[in-house]
PyMOL Python script that loads the backbone (N, CA, C, O; Angstrom):
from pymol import cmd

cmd.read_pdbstr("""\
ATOM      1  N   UNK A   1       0.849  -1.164   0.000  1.00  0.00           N
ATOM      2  CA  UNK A   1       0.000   0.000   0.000  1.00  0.00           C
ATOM      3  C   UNK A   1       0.898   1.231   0.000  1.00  0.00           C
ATOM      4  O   UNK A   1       1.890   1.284   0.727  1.00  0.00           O
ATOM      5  N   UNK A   2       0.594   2.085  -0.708  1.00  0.00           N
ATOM      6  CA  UNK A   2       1.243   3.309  -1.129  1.00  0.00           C
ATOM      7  C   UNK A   2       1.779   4.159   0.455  1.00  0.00           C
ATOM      8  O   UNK A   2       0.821   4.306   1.213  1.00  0.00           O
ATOM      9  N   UNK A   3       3.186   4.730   1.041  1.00  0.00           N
ATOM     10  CA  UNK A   3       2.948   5.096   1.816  1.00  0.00           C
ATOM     11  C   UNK A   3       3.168   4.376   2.845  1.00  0.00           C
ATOM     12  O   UNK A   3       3.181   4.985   3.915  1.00  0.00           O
ATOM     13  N   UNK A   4       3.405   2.901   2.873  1.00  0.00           N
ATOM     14  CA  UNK A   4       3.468   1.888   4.003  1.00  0.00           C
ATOM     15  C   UNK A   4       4.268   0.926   3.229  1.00  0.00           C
ATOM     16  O   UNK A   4       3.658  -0.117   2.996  1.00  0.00           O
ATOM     17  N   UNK A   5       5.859   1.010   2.617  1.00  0.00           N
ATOM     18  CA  UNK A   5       6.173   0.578   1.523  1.00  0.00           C
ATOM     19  C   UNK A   5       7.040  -0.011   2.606  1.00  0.00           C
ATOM     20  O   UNK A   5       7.115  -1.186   2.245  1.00  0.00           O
ATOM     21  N   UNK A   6       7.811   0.111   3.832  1.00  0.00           N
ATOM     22  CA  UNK A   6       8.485   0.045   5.153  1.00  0.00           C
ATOM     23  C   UNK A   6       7.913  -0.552   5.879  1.00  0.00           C
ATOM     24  O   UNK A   6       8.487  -1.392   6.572  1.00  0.00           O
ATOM     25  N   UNK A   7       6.676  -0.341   5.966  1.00  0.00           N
ATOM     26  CA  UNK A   7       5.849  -0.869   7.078  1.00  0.00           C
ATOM     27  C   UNK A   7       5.291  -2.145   7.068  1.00  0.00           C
ATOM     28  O   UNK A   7       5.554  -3.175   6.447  1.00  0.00           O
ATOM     29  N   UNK A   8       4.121  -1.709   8.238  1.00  0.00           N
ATOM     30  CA  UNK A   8       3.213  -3.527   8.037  1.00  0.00           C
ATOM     31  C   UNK A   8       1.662  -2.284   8.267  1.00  0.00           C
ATOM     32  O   UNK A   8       1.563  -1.393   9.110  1.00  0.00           O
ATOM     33  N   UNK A   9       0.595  -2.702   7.127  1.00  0.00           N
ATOM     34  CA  UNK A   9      -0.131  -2.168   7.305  1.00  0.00           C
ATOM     35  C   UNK A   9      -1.578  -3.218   6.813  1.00  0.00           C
ATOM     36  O   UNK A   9      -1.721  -3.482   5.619  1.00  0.00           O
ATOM     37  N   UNK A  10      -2.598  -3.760   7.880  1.00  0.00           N
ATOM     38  CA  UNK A  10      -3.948  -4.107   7.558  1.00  0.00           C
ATOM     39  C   UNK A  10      -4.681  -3.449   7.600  1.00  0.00           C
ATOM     40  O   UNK A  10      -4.815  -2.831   8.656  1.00  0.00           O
ATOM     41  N   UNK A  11      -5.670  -3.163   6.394  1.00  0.00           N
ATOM     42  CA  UNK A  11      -6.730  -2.872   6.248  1.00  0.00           C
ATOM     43  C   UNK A  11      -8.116  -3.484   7.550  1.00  0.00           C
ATOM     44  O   UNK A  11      -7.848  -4.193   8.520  1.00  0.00           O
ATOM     45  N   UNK A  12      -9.370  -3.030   7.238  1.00  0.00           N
ATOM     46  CA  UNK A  12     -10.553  -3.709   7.556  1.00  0.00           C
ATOM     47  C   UNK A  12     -10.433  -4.884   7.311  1.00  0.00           C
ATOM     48  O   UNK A  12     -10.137  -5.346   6.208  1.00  0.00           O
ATOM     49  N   UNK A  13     -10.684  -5.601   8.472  1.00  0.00           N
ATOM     50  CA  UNK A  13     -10.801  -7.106   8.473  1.00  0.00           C
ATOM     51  C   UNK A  13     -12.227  -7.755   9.207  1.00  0.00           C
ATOM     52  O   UNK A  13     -12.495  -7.359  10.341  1.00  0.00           O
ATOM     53  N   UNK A  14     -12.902  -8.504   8.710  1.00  0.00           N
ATOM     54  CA  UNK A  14     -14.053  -9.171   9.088  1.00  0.00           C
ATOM     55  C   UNK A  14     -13.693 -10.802   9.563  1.00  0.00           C
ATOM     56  O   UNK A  14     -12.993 -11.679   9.056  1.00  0.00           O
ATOM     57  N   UNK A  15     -14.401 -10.742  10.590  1.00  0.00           N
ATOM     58  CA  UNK A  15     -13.888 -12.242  11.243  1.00  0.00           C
ATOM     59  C   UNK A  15     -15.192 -13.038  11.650  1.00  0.00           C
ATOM     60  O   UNK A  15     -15.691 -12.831  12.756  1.00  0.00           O
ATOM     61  N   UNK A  16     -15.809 -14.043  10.678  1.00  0.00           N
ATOM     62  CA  UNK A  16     -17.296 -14.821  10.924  1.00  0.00           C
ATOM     63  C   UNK A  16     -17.045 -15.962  11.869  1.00  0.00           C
ATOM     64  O   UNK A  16     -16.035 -16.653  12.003  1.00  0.00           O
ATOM     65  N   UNK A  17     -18.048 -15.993  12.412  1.00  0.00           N
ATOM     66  CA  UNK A  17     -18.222 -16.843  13.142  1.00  0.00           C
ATOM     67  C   UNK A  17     -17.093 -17.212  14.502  1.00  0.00           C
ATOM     68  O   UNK A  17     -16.541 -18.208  14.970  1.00  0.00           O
ATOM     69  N   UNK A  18     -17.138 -16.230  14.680  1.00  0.00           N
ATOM     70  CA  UNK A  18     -16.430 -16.173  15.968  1.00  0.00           C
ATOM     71  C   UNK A  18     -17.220 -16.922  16.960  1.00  0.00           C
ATOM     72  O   UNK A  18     -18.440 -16.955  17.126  1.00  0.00           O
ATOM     73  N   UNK A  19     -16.125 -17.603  17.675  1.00  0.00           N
ATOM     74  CA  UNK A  19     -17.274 -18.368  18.564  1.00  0.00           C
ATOM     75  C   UNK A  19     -16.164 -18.070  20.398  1.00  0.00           C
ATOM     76  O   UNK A  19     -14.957 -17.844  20.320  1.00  0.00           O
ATOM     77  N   UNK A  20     -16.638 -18.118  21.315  1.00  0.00           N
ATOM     78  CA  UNK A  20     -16.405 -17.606  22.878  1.00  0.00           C
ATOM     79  C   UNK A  20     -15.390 -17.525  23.321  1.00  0.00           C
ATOM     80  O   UNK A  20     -14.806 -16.621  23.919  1.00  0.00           O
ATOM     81  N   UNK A  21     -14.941 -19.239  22.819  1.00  0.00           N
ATOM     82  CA  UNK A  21     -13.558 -19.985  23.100  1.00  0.00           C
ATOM     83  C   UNK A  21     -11.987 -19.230  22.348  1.00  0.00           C
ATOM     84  O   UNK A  21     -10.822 -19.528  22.612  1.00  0.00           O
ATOM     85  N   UNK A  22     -12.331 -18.548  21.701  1.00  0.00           N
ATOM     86  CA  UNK A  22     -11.332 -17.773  20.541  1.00  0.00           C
ATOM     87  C   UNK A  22     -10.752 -16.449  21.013  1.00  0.00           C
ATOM     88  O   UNK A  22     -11.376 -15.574  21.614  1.00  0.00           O
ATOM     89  N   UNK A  23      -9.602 -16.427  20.694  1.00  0.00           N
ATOM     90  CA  UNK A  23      -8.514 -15.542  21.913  1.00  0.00           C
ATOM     91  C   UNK A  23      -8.957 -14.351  21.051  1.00  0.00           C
ATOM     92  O   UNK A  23      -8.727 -13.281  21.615  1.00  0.00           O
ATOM     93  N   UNK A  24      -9.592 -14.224  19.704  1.00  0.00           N
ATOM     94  CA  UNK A  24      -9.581 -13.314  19.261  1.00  0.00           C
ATOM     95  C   UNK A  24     -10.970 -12.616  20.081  1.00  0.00           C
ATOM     96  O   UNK A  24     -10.878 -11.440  20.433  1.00  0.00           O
ATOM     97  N   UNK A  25     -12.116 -13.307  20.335  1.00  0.00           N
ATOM     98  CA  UNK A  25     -12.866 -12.865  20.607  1.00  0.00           C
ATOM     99  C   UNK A  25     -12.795 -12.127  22.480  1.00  0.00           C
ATOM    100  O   UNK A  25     -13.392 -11.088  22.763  1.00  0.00           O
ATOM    101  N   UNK A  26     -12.151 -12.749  23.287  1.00  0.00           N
ATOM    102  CA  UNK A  26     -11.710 -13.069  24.369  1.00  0.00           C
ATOM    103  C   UNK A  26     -10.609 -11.445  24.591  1.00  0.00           C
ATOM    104  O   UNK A  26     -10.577 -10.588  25.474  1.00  0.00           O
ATOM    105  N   UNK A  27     -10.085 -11.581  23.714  1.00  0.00           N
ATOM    106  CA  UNK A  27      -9.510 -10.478  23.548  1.00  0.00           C
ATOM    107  C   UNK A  27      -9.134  -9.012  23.291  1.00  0.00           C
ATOM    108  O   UNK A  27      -8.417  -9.194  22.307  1.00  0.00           O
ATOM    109  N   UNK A  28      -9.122  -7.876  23.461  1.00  0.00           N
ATOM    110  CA  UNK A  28      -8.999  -6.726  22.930  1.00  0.00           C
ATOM    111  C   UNK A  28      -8.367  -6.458  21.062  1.00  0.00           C
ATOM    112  O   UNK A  28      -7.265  -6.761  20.605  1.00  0.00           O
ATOM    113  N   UNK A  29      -9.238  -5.976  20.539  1.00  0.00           N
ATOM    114  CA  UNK A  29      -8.337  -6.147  19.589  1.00  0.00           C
ATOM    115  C   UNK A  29      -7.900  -4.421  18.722  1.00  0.00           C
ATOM    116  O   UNK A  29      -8.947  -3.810  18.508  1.00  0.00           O
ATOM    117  N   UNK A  30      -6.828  -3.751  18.316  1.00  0.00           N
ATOM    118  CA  UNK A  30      -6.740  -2.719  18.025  1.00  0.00           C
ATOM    119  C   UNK A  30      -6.874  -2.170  16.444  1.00  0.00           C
ATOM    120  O   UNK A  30      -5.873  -1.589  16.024  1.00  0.00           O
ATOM    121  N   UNK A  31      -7.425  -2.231  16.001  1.00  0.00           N
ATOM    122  CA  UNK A  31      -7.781  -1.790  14.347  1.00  0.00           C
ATOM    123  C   UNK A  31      -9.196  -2.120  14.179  1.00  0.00           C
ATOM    124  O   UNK A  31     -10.079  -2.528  14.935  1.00  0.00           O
ATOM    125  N   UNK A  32      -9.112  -1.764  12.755  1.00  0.00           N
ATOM    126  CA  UNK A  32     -10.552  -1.675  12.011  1.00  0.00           C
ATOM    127  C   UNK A  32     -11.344  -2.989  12.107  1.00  0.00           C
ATOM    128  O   UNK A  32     -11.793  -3.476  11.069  1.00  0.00           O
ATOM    129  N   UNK A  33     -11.537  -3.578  13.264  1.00  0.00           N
ATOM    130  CA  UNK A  33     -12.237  -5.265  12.909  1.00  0.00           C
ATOM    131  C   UNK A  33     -13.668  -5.256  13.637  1.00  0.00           C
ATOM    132  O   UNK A  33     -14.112  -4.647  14.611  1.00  0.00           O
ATOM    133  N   UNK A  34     -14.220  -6.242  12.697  1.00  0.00           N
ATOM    134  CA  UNK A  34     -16.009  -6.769  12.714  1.00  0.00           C
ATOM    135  C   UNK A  34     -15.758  -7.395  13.095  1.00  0.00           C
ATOM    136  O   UNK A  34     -14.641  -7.552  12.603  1.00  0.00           O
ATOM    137  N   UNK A  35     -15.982  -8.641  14.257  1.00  0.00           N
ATOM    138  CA  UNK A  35     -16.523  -9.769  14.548  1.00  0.00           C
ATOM    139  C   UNK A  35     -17.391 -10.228  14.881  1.00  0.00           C
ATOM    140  O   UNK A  35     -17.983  -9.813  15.878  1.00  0.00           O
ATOM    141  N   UNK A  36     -17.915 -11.545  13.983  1.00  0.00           N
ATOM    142  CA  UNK A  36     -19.389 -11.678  13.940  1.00  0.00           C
ATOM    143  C   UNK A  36     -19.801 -13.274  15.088  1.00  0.00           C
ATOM    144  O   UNK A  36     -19.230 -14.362  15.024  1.00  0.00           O
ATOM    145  N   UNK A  37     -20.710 -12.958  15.844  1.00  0.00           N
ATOM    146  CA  UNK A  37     -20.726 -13.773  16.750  1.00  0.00           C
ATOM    147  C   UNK A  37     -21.602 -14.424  16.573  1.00  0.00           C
ATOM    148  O   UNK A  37     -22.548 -13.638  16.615  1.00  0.00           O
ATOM    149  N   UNK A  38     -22.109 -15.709  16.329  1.00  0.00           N
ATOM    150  CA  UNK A  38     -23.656 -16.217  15.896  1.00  0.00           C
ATOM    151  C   UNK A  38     -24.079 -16.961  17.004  1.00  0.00           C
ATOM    152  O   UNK A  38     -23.364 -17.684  17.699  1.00  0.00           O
ATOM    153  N   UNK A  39     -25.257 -16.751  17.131  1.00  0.00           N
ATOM    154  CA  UNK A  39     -25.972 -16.788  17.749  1.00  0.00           C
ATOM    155  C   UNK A  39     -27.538 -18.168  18.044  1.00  0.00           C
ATOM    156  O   UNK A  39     -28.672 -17.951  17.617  1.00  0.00           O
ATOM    157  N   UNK A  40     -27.216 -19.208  18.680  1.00  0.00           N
ATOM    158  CA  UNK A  40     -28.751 -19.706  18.374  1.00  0.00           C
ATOM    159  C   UNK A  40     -30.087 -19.027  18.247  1.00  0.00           C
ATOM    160  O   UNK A  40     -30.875 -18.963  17.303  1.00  0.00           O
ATOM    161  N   UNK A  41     -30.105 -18.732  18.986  1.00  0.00           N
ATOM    162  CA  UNK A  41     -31.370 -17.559  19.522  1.00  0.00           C
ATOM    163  C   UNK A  41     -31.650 -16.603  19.753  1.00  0.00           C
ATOM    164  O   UNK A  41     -30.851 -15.992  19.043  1.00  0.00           O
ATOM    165  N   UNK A  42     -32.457 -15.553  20.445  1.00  0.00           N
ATOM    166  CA  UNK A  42     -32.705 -14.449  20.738  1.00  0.00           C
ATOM    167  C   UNK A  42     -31.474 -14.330  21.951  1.00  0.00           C
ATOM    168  O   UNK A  42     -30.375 -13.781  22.029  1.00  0.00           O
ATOM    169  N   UNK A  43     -32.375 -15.218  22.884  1.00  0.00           N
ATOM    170  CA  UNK A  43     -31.762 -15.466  24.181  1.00  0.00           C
ATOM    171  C   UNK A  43     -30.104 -15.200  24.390  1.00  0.00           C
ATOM    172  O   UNK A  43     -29.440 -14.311  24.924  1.00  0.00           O
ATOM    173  N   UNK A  44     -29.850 -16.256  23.789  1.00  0.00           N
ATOM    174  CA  UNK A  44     -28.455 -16.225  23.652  1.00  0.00           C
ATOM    175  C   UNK A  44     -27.814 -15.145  22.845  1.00  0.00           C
ATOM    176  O   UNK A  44     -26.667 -14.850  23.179  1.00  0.00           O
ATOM    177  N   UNK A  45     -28.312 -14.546  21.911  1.00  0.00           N
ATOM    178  CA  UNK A  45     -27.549 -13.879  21.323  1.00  0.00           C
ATOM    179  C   UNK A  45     -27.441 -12.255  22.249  1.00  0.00           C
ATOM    180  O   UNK A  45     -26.501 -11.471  22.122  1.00  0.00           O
ATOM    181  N   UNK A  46     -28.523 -12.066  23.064  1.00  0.00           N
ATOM    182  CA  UNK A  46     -28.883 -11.414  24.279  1.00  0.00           C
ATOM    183  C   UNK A  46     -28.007 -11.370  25.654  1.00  0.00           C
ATOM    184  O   UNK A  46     -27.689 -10.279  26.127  1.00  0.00           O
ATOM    185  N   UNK A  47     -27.648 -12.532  26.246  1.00  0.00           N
ATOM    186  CA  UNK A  47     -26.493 -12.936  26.881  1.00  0.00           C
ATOM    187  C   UNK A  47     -25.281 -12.615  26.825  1.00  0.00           C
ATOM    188  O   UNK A  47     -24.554 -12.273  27.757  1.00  0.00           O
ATOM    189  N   UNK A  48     -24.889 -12.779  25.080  1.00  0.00           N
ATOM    190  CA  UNK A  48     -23.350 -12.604  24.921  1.00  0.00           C
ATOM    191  C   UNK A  48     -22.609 -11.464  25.199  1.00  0.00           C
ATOM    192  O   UNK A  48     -21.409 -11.437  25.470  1.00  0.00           O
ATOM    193  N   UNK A  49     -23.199 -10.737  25.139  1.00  0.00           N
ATOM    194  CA  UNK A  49     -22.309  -9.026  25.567  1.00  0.00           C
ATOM    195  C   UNK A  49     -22.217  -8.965  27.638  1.00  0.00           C
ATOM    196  O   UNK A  49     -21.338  -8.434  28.316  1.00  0.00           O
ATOM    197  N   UNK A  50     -23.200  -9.557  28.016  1.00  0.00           N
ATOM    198  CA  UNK A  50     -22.945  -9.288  29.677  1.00  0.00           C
ATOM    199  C   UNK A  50     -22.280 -10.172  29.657  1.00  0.00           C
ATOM    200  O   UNK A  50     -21.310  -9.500  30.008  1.00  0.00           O
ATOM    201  N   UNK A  51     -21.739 -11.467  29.531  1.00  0.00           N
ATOM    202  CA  UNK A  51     -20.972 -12.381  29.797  1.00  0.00           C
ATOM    203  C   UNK A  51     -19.724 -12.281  28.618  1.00  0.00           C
ATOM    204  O   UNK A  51     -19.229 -13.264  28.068  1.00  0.00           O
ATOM    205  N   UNK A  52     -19.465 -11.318  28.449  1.00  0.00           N
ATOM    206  CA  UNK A  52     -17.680 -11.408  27.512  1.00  0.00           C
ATOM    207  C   UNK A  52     -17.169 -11.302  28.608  1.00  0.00           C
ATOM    208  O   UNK A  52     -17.770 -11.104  29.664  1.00  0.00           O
ATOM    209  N   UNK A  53     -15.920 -11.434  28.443  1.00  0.00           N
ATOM    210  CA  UNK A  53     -14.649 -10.825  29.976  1.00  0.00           C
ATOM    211  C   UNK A  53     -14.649  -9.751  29.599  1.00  0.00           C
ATOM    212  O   UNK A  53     -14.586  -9.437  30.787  1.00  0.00           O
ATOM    213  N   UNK A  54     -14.655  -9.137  29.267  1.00  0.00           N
ATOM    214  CA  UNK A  54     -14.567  -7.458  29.126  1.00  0.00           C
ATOM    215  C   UNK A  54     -15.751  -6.544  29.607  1.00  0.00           C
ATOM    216  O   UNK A  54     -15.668  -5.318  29.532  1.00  0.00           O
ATOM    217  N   UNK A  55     -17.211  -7.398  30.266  1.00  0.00           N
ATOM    218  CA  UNK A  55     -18.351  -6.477  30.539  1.00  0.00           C
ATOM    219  C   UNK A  55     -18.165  -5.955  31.191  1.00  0.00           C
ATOM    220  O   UNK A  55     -17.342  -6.221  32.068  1.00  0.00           O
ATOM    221  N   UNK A  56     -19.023  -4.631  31.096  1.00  0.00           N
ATOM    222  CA  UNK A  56     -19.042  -3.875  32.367  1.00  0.00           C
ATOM    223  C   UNK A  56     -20.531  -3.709  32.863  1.00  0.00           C
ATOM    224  O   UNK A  56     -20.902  -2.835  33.647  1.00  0.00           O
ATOM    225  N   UNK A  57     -21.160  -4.474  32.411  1.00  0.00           N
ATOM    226  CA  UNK A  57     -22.894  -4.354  32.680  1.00  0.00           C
ATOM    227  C   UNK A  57     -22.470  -5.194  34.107  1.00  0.00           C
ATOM    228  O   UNK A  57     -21.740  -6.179  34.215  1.00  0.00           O
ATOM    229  N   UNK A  58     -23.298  -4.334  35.295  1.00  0.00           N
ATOM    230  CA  UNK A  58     -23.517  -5.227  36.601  1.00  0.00           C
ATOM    231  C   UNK A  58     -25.231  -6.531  36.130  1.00  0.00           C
ATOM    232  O   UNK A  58     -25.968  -6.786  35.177  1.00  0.00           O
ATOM    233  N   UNK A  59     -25.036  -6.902  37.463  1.00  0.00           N
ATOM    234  CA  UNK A  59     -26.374  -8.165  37.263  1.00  0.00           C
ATOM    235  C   UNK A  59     -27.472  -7.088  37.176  1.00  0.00           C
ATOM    236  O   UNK A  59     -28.284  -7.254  36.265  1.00  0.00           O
ATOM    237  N   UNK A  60     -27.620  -6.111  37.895  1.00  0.00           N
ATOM    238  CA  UNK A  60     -29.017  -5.427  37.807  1.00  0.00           C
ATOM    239  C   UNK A  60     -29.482  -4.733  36.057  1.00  0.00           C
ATOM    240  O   UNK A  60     -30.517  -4.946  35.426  1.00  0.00           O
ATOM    241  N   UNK A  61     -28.025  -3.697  35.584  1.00  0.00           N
ATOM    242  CA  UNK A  61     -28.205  -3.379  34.421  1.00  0.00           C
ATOM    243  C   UNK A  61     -28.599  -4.663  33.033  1.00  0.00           C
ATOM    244  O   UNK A  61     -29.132  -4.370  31.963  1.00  0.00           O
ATOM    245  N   UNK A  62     -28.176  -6.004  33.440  1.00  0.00           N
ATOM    246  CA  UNK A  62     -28.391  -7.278  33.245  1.00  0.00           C
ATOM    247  C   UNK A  62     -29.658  -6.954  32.432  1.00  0.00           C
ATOM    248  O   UNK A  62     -30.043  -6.701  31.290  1.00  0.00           O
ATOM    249  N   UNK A  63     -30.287  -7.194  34.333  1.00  0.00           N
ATOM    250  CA  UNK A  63     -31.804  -7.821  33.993  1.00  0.00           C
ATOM    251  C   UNK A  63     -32.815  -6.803  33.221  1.00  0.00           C
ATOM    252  O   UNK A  63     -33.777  -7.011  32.482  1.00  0.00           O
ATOM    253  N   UNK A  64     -32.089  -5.417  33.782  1.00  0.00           N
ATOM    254  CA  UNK A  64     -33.057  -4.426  33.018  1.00  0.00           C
ATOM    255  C   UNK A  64     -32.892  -4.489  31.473  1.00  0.00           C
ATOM    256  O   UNK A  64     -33.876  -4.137  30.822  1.00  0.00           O
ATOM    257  N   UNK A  65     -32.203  -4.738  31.056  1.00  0.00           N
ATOM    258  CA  UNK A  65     -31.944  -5.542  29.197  1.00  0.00           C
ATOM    259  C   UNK A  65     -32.899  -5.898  29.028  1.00  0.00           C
ATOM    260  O   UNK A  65     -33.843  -5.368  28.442  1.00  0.00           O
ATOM    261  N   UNK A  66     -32.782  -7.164  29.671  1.00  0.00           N
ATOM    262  CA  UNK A  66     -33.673  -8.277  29.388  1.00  0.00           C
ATOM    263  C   UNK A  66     -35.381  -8.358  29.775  1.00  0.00           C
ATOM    264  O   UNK A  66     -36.163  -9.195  29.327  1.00  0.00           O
ATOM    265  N   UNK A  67     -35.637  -7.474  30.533  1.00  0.00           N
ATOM    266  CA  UNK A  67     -36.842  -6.918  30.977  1.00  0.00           C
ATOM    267  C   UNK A  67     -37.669  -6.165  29.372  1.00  0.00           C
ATOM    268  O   UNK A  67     -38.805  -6.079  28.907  1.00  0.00           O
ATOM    269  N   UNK A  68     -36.168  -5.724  28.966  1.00  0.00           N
ATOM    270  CA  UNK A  68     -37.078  -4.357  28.000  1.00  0.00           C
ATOM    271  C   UNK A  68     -36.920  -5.349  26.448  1.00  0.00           C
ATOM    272  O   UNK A  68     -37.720  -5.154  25.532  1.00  0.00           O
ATOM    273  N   UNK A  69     -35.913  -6.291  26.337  1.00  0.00           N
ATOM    274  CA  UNK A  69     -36.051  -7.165  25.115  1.00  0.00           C
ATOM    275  C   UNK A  69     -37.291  -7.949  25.343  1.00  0.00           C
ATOM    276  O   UNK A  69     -37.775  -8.475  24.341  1.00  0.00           O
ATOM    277  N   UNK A  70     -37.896  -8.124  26.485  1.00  0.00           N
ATOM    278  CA  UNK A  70     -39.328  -9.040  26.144  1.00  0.00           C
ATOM    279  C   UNK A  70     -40.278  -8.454  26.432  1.00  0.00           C
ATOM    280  O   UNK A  70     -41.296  -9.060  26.768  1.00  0.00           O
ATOM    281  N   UNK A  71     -40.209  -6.807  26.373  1.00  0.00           N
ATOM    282  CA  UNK A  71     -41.472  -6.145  26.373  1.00  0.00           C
ATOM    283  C   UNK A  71     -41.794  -6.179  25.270  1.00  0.00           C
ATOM    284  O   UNK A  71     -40.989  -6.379  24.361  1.00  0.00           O
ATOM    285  N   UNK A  72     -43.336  -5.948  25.055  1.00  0.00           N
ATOM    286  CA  UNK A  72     -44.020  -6.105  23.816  1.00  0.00           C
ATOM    287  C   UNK A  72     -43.543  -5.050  22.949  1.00  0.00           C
ATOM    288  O   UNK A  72     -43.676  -5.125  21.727  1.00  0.00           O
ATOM    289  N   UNK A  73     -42.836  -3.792  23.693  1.00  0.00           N
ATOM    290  CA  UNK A  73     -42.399  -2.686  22.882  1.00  0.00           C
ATOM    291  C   UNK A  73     -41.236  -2.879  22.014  1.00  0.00           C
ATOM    292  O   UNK A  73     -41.157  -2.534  20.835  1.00  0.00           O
ATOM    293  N   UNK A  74     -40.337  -3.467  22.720  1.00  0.00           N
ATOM    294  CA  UNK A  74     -39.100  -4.161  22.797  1.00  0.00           C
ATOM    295  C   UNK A  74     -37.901  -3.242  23.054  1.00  0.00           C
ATOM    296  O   UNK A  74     -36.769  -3.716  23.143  1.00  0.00           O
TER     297      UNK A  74
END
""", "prot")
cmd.dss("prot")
cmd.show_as("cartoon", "prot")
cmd.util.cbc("prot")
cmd.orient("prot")
């Protein structure tokens, strides 16, 4: 890439199907990256952000999520 003729330079990178167990996911990562986490269900796909190692949602902000994902409003 023009400009990075010395260097080490990645673009945007997309990473599917990331799944829990994966250091990438587990991990901090610094550049332009998507990772796509799939999901069985609502439920679960609902879950995954309070339970990364990195949350900062307490149990109460938790439940209030999940209170307002099964309101009829949503």
């Amino acid at each position: 890439m023009q400009g990075y003729e010395n260097g080490f330079f990645l673009g945007g990178s997309l990473f599917d199907r990331v799944t829990t167990g994966m250091k990438t996911y587990q991990e901090e990562i610094f550049g332009p990256v998507l990772q796509v986490a799939r999901a069985r269900d609502f439920d679960e796909a609902l879950a995954l952000p309070s339970q990364h190692p990195m949350a900062m949602a307490s149990p109460s902000s938790r439940a209030t999520a999940t209170r307002r994902a099964n309101s009829p409003r949503g």
